[in-house]
C-alpha positions as CSV (number, residue, x, y, z in Angstrom):
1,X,9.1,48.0,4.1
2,X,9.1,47.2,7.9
3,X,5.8,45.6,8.4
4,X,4.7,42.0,7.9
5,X,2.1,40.9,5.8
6,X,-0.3,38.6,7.0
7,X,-2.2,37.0,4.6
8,X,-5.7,34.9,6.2
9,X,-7.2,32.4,3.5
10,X,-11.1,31.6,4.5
11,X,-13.0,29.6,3.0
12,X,-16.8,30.6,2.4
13,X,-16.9,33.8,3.5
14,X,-19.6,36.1,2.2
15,X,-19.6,39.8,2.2
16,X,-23.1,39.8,4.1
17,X,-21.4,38.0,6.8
18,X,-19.5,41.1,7.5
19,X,-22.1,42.7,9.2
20,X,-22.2,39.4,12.5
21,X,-18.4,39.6,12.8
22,X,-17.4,42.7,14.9
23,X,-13.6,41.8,15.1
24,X,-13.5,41.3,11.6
25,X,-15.3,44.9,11.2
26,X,-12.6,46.2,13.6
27,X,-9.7,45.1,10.8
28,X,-11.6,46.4,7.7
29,X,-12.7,49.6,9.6
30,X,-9.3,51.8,9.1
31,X,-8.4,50.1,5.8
32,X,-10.6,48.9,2.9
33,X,-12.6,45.7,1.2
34,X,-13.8,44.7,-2.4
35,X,-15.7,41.6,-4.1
36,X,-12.9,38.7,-4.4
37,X,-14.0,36.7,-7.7
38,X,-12.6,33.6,-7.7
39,X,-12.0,32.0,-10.9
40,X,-13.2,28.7,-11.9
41,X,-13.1,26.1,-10.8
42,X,-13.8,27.4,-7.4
43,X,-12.5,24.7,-5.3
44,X,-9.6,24.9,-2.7
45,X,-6.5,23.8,-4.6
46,X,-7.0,25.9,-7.8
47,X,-8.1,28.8,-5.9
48,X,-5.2,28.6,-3.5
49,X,-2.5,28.0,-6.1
50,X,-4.3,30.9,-8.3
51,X,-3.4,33.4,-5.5
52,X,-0.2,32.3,-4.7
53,X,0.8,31.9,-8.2
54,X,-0.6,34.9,-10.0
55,X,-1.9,32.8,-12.8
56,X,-4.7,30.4,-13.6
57,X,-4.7,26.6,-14.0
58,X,-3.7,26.2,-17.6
59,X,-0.5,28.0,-16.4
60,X,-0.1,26.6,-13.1
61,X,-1.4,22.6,-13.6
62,X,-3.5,22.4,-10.5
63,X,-7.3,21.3,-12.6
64,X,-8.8,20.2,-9.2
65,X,-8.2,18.9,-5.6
66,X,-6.4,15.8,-6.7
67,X,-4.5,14.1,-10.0
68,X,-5.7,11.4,-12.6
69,X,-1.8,10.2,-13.1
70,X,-2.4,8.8,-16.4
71,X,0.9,6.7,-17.0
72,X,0.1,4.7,-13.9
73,X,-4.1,5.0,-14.1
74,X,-3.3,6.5,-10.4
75,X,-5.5,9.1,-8.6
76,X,-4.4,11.1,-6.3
77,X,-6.4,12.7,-3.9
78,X,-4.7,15.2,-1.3
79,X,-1.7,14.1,-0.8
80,X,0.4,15.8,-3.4
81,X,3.8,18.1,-2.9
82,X,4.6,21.6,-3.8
83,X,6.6,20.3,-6.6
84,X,3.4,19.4,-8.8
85,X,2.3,23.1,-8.7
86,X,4.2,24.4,-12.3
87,X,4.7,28.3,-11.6
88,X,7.0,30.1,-8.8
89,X,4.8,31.2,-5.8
90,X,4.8,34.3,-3.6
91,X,7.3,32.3,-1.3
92,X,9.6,31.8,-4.2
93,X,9.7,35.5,-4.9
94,X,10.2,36.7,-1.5
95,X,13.4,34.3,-1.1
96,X,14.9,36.1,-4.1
97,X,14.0,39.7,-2.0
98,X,15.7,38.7,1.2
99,X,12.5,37.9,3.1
100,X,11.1,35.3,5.1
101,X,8.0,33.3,4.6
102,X,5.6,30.9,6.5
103,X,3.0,28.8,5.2
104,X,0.3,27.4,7.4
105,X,-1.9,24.6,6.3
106,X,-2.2,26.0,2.2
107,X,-2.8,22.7,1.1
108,X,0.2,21.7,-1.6
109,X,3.0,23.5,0.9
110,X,4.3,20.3,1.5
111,X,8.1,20.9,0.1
112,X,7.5,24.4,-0.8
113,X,10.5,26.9,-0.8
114,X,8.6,28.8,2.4
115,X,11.0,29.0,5.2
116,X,8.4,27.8,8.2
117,X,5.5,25.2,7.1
118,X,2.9,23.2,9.0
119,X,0.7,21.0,7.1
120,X,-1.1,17.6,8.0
121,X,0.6,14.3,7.3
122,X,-0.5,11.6,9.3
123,X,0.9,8.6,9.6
124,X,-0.7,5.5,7.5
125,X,0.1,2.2,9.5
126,X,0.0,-1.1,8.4
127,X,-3.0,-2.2,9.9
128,X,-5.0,0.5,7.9
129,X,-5.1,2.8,11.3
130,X,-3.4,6.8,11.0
131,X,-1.4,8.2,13.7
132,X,-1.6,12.0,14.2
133,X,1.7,13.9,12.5
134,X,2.3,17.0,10.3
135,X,4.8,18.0,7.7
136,X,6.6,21.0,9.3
137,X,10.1,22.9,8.2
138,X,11.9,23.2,10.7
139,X,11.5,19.0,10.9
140,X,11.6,19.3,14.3
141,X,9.0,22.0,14.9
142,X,6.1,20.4,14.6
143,X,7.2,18.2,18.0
144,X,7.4,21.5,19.8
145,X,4.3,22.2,18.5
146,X,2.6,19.4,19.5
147,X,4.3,20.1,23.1
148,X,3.1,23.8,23.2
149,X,-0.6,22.5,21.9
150,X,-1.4,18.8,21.8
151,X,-1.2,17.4,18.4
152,X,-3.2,18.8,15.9
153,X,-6.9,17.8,15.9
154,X,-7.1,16.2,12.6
155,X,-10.7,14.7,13.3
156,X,-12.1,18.1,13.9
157,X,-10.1,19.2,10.3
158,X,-12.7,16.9,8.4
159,X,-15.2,14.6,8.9
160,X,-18.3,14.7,11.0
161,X,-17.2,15.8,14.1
162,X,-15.3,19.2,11.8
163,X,-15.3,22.2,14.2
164,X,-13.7,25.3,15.1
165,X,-11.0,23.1,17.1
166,X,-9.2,22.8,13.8
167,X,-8.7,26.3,12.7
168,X,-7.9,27.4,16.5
169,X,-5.2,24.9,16.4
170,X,-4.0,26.5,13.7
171,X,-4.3,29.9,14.8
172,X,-2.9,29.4,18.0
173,X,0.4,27.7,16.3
174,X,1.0,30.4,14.1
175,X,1.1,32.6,16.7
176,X,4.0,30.2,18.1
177,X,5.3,30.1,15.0
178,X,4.9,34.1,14.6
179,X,7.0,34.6,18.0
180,X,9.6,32.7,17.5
181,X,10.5,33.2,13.6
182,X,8.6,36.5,12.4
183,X,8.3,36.0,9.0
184,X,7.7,38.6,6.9
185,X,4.9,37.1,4.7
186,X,2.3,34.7,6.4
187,X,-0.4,32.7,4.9
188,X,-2.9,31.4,7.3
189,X,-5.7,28.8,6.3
190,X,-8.7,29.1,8.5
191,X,-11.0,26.4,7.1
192,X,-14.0,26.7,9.8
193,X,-16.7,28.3,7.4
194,X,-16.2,24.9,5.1
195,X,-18.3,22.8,7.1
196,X,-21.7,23.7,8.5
197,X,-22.4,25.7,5.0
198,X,-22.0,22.3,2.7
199,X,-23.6,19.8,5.9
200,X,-26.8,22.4,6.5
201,X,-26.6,24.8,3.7
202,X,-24.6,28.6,4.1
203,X,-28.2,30.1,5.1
204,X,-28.4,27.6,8.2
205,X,-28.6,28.2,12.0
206,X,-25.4,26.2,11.9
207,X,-23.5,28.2,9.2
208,X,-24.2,31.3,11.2
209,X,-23.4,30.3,14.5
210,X,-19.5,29.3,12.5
211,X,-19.5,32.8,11.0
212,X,-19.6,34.2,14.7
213,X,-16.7,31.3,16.2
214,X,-14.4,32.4,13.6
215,X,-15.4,35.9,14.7
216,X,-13.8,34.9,18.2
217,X,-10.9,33.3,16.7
218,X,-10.5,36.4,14.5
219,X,-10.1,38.5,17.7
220,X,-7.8,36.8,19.4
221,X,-5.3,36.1,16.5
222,X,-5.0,39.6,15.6
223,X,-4.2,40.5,19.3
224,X,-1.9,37.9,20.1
225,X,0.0,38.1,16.7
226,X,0.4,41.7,17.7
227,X,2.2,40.7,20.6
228,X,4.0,37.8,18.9
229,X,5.6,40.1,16.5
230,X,5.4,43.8,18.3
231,X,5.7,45.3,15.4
232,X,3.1,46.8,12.2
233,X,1.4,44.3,10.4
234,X,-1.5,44.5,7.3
235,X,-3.8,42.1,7.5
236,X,-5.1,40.4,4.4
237,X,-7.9,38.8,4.4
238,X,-9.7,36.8,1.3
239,X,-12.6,34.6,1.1
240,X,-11.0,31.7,-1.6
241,X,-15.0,31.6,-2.5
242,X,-18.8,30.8,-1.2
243,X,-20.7,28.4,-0.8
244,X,-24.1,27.9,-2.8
245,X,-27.2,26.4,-1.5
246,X,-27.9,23.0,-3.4
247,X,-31.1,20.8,-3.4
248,X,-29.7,18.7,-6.3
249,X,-27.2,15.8,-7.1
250,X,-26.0,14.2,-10.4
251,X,-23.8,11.2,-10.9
252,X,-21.5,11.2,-13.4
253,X,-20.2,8.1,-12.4
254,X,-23.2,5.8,-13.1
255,X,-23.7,8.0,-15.9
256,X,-20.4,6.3,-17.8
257,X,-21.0,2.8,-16.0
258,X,-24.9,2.3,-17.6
259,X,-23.4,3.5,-20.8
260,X,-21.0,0.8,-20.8
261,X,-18.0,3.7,-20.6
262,X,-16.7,2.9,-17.1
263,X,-15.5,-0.5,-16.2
264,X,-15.5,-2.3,-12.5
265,X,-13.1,-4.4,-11.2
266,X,-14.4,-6.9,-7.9
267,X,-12.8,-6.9,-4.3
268,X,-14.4,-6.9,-1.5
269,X,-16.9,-4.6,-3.3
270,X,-16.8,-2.7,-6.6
271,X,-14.0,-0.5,-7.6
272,X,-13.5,1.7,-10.8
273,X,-11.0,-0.2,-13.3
274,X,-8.9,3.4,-14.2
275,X,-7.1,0.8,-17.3
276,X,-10.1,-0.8,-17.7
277,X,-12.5,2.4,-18.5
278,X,-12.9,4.2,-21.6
279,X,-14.3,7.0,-19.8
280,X,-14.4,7.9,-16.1
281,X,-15.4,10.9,-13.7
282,X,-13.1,12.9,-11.2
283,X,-15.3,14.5,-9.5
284,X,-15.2,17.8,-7.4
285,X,-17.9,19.4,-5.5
286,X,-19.8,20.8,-8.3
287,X,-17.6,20.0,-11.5
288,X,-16.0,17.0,-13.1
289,X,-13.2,16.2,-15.4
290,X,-14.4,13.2,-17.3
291,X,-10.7,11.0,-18.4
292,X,-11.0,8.7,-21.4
293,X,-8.6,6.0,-22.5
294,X,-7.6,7.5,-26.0
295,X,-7.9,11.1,-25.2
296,X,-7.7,11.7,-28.8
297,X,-10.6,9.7,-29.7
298,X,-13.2,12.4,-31.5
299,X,-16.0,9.6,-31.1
300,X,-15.8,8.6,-27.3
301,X,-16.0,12.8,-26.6
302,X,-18.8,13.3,-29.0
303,X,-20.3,9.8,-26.9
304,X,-20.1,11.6,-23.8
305,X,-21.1,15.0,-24.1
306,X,-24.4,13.2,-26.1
307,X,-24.8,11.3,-22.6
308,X,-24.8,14.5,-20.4
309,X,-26.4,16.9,-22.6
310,X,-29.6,18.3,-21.9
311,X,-29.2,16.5,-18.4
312,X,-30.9,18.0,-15.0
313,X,-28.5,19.8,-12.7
314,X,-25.8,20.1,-15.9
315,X,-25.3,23.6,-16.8
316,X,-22.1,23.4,-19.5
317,X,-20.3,20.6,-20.9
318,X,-16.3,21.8,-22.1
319,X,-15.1,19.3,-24.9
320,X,-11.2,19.9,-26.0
321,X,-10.1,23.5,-27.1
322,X,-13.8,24.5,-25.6
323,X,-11.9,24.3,-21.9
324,X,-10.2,27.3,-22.8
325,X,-13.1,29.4,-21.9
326,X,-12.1,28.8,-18.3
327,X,-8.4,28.5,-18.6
328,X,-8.8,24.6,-18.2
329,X,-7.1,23.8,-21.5
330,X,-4.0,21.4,-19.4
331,X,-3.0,18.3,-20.2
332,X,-3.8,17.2,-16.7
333,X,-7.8,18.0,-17.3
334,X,-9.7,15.7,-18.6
335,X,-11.0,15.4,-22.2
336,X,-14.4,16.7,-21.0
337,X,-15.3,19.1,-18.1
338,X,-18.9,18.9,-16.4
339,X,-19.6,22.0,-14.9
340,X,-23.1,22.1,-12.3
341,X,-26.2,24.6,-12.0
342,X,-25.6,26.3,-8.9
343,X,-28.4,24.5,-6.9
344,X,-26.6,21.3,-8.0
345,X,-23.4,19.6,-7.2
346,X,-22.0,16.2,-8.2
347,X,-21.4,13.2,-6.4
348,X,-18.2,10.4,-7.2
349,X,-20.8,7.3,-6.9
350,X,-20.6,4.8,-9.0
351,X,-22.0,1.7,-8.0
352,X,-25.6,1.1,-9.0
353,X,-26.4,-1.3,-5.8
354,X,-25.4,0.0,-2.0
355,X,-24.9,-3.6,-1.2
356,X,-21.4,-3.2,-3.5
357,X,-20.2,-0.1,-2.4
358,X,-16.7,-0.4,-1.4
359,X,-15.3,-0.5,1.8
360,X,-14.3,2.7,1.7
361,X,-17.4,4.5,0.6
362,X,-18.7,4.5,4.4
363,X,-15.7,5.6,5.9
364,X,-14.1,9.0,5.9
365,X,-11.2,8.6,3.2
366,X,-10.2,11.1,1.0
367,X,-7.6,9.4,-0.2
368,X,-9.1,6.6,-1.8
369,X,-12.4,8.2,-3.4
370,X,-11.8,9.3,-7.0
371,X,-13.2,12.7,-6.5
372,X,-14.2,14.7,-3.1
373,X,-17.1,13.4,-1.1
374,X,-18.7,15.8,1.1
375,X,-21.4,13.2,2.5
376,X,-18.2,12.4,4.6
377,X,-19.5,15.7,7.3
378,X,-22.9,13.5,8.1
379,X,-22.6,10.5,10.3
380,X,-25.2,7.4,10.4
381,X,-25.9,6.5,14.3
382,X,-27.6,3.5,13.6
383,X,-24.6,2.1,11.3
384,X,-22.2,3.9,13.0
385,X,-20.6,4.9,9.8
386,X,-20.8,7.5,7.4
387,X,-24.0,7.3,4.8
388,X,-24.4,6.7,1.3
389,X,-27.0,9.5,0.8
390,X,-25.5,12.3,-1.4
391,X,-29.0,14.4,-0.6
392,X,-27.6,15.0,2.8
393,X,-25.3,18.0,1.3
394,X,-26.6,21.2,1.3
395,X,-24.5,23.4,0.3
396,X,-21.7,23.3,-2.3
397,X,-18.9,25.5,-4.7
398,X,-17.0,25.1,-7.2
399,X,-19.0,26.2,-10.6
400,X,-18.2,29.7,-11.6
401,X,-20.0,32.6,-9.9
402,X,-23.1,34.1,-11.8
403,X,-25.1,37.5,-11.1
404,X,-27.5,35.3,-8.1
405,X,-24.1,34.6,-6.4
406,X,-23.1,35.6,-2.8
407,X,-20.1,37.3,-3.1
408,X,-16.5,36.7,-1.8
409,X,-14.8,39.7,0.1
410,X,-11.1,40.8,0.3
411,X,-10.0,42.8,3.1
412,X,-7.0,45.2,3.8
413,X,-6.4,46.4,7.0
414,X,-4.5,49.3,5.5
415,X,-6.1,52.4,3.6
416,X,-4.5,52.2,-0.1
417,X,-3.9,48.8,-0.6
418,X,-6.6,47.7,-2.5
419,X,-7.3,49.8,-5.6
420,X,-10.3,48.4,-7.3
421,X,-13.7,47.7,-6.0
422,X,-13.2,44.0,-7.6
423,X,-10.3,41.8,-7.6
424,X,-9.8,38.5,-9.0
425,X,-8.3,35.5,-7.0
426,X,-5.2,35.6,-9.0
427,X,-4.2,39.1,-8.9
428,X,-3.5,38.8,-5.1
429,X,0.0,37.1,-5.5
430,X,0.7,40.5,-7.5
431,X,-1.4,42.6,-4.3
432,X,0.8,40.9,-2.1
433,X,4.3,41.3,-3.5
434,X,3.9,45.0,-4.6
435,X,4.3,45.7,-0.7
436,X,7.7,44.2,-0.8
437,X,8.2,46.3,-3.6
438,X,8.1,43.4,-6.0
439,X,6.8,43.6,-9.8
């Protein structure tokens, strides 16, 4: 075929929000939609690796938005390569075809067979302070990036000051990227509906006022791509899942600790001793994979699902071979899965006193939380750090989608390209390849 594929990942978008984005309308309007179920868990790296994959976590090995490395008691939170992700991707393919591929901000692309890539990597100095930098193939492009646009605004990526800078950054460098390379697959990750949903909730003032920006931005990609590559593109564009309204918190964490499960270690505050712990919590928006020290140890499980059974806000508990329900069943889960209600999510805490919270607790760093903190969007302007008050969070994903959920949407530009009314999140590596003629 002679057209390009371009393939926009976003974040919380509902169907209902459809009807307040006009440009968006303007794609759908010649082509056609359906519901885009994403499978669980229904957080960014699964999802992401599920579409670009064509199969689901126990095949793949992505469990969550970060690692428990158990032969080093390591976690790793967001800063992992392409080479942990254990299936081919769509890139992959399409090198074995003959065509080109560009992958913009998909979050494991570092090191991925695509031929263009822009990705955050900032710099981590020795004094503790980040310089601004992405991972980009060419090497060099992202320094004629940064001369075309100003580097990209990684405080407005994450953080309480997250905005619709980020994702026009992003936008307006694949375009640059677009013109000069023209790649015949491109996958575009427009985070902007991520933030005012969890800060304020998806039904807020502030959610809908983000659903009309990336209206805006939506209008002006699709005319300057146009022009960047003057030729016919589809447009593909997926919601990777929604957000939920929550007005409940749970804390695995302290759980394990008061049960004498989860050890601390002392330094300038209290840590989580990984070696230390029979059982600890990754957690991840609104699920958890609970580690233990002898995985095989029938007593500690049956210890721990006793602790969160029955529990406020816990809506299923997956022990062993039971993680097969959601295709969780990887040696890189842990022993047992916490999953949320859908008004709940689940917070990394662990401390039982504020006043030995660790350093980084009040700070925005993803790297060195075991498990995803969203309380990092809110901003204390008294301290002048971030807060310690996982009620701020309002909205949240993650646990699997049930009949009260808003639903995702998938959109085609093109008439005949989607032929069911529902499509899961891992049947759109196979959506997009069939249009290079791939099977």
């Amino acid at each position: 075929m002679s057209r390009s594929v371009l393939y926009l990942s976003v974040p919380g978008l509902r169907a209902v929000d459809l009807a307040t984005m006009p440009n968006l309308q303007k794609i759908a309007q010649s082509g056609s939609q359906a519901t885009l179920v994403p499978s669980f868990p229904c957080v960014t790296w699964p999802v992401q690796c599920n579409m670009l994959c064509g199969c689901l976590p126990d095949e793949h090995g992505v469990v969550a938005n970060g690692f428990y490395w158990r032969d080093s008691h390591q976690v790793e939170m967001w800063t992992a390569w392409n080479k942990t992700i254990q299936q081919p991707q769509i890139w992959d393919t399409l090198e074995t075809l003959g065509k080109s591929s560009a992958a913009w901000f998909p979050m494991l692309s570092k090191g991925c067979s695509a031929e263009t890539v822009c990705m955050p990597a900032p710099i981590h100095n020795p004094d503790g302070s980040e310089s601004l930098w992405c991972y980009s193939k060419p090497t060099q492009f992202y320094g004629e990036l940064v001369e075309a646009h100003g580097h990209f605004p990684l405080q407005h990526f994450w953080g309480p000051t997250a905005g619709i800078e980020s994702s026009t950054w992003i936008a307006e460098s694949a375009v640059t990227a677009a013109a000069r390379f023209k790649p015949d697959f491109f996958y575009i990750y427009l985070p902007h509906l991520d933030y005012a949903a969890q800060k304020f909730g998806p039904e807020s003032q502030e959610a809908n006022l983000a659903v009309i920006q990336l209206d805006d931005l939506l209008c002006n990609l699709v005319t300057d791509m146009q022009a960047a590559y003057d030729k016919e593109l589809l447009w593909l564009l997926g919601s990777e899942y929604t957000i939920a309204p929550v007005d409940h918190v749970t804390y695995p964490n302290r759980v394990l600790r008061e049960a004498g499960l989860l050890k601390i270690r002392e330094d300038s505050g209290e840590w989580i001793d990984f070696a230390a712990s029979k059982a600890w919590a990754l957690v991840d928006h609104q699920f958890s994979h609970i580690f233990l020290d002898r995985p095989e140890s029938a007593d500690t499980i049956r210890q721990v699902v006793d602790l969160f059974t029955g529990m406020p806000g816990i809506a299923e508990i997956l022990a062993g071979q039971d993680r097969e329900k959601y295709r969780m069943h990887h040696e890189r889960s842990g022993e047992v899965i916490l999953i949320s209600e859908p008004h709940s999510w689940q917070a990394y805490y662990y401390w039982l006193d504020d006043a030995n919270a660790p350093p980084f607790a009040r700070t925005v760093d993803i790297h060195q939380k075991p498990g995803y903190d969203p309380v990092e969007l809110h901003f204390d302007p008294v301290r002048r750090d971030i807060p310690l008050d996982a009620t701020l969070v309002k909205g949240s994903h993650g646990a699997p989608m049930t009949a009260t959920s808003q639903p995702g949407i998938l959109i085609a530009s093109h008439d005949g390209i989607l032929e069911s009314h529902s499509i899961r999140d891992h049947e759109i590596a196979h959506l997009i390849l069939s249009q290079f003629g791939a099977r």
